[in-house]
N, C-alpha and C positions, 0 to 999 in steps of 0.2 A: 847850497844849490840843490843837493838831493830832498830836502826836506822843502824846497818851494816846490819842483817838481812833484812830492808827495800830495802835494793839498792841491797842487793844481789838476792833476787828476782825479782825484778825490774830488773835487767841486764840478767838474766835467762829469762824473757819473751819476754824481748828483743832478746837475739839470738833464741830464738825459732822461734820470727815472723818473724825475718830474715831470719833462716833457708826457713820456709816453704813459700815464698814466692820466692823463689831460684828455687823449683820446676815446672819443664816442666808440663806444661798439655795441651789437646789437645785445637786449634778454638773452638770446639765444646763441652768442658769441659773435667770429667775425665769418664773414662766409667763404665756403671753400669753394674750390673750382670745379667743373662740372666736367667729368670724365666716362659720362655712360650717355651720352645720346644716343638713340636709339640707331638713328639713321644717319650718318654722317652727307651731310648735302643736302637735307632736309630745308626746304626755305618755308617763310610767316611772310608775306607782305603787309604793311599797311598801306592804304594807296588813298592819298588825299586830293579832294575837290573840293575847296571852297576859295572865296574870294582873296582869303588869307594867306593860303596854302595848296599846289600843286605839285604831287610828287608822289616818291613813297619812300618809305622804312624795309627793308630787307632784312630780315634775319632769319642767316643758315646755319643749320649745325654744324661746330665743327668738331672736332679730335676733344679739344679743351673747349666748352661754353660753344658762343653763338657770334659769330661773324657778322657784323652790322654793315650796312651800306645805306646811307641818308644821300637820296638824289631830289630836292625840293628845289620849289623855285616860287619865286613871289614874297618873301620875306620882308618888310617894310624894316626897312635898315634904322630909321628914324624909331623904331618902338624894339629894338634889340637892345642888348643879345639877348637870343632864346635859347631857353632850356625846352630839355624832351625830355620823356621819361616813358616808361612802362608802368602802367594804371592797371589798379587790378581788374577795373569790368570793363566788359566791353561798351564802345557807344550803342545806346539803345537805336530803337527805330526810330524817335523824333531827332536824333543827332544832338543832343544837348551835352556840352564834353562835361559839365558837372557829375554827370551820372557816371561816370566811368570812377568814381570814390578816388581814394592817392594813390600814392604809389604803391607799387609791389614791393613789399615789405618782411622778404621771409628770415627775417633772424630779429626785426619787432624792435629798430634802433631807432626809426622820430627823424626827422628832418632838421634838428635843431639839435647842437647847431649844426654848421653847414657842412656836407660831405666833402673831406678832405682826399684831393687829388691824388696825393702821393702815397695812400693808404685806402685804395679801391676796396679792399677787403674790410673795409669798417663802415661802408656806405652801402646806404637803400638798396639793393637789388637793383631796381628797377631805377633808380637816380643817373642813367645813362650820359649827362649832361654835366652833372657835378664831379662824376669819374673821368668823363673823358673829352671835356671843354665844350662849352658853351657855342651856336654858331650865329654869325652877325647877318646873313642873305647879302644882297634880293637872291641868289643862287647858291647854294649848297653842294658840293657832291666832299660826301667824308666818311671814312671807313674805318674801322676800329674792330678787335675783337674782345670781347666780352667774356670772362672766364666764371662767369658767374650768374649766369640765365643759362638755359635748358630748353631742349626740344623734348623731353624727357616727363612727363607727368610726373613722375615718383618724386622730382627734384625740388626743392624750397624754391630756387630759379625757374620756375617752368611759364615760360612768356603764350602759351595756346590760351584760347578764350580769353586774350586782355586786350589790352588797346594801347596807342603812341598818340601822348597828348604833348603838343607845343606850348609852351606858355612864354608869353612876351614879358618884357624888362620888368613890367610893373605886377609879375605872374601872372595875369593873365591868361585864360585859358583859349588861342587863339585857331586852333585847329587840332579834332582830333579824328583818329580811325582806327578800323580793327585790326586787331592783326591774324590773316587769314591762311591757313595751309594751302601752299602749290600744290595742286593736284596734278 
């Protein structure tokens, strides 16, 4: 009995460090949590108009990372679910979401494959959607907090001068905006 017991543990530590060595993580390891905002209550909006999309993206500093609040409306349920994310440039003047490049990418891990849920800390930065669910519309209001983006310039996290771009089922680039300091 103690010697099944023996291998059957043994074979359990085994798929575990199999498991966790399966895991994507970034060049630059996995990322840490953001503990130096400068200004705690600090908010970024992004605030959307188009046909697609009306709403905005909220993000305040907090204690740990950056406090999200997604209140959109119009979402065409038939071309969900949409992913969001944090892009690193902003939309330009002509509004084209191409131009905002990928995501915010500060530890340089690829989108490929797909950022795993349960392990926030081995995903994109800026993959807001693959960390922390996907939404279907026409209505949105969903909050979440983020330990891992920054109001902070110093930080790999740091969400100022980028943009929230939506992308529909088929990625799709279906609305994007900047994200702006409350003054």
């Amino acid at each position: 009995m103690q010697l099944i017991s023996f291998f059957g543990l043994l074979g359990a530590a085994s798929l575990a460090a199999a498991q966790a060595t399966n895991v994507t993580t970034g060049a630059l390891g996995d990322a840490r949590p953001v503990k130096n905002n400068p200004v705690i209550g600090e908010a970024w909006i992004a605030t959307f108009d188009s046909p697609a999309l009306k709403g905005t993206v909220t993000a305040v500093a907090a204690k740990i990372g950056i406090n999200y609040t997604i209140d959109v409306t119009g979402l065409d349920v038939a071309k969900g679910p949409y992913k969001y994310h944090v892009h690193l440039r902003p939309v330009p003047v002509n509004g084209t979401c191409a131009d905002t490049l990928g995501h915010l990418d500060s530890y340089v891990r690829g989108d490929s494959p797909p950022c795993e849920k349960s392990l926030p800390q081995t995903c994109e930065v800026g993959d807001l959607s693959g960390k922390y669910g996907t939404v279907a519309g026409p209505d949105v209001h969903y909050e979440f907090n983020d330990p891992y983006t920054a109001t902070n310039k110093i930080q790999l996290g740091y969400v100022g001068e980028r943009s929230i771009v939506f992308h529909d089922a088929s990625a799709a680039r279906i609305a994007c905006a900047n994200l702006i300091k409350k003054a």
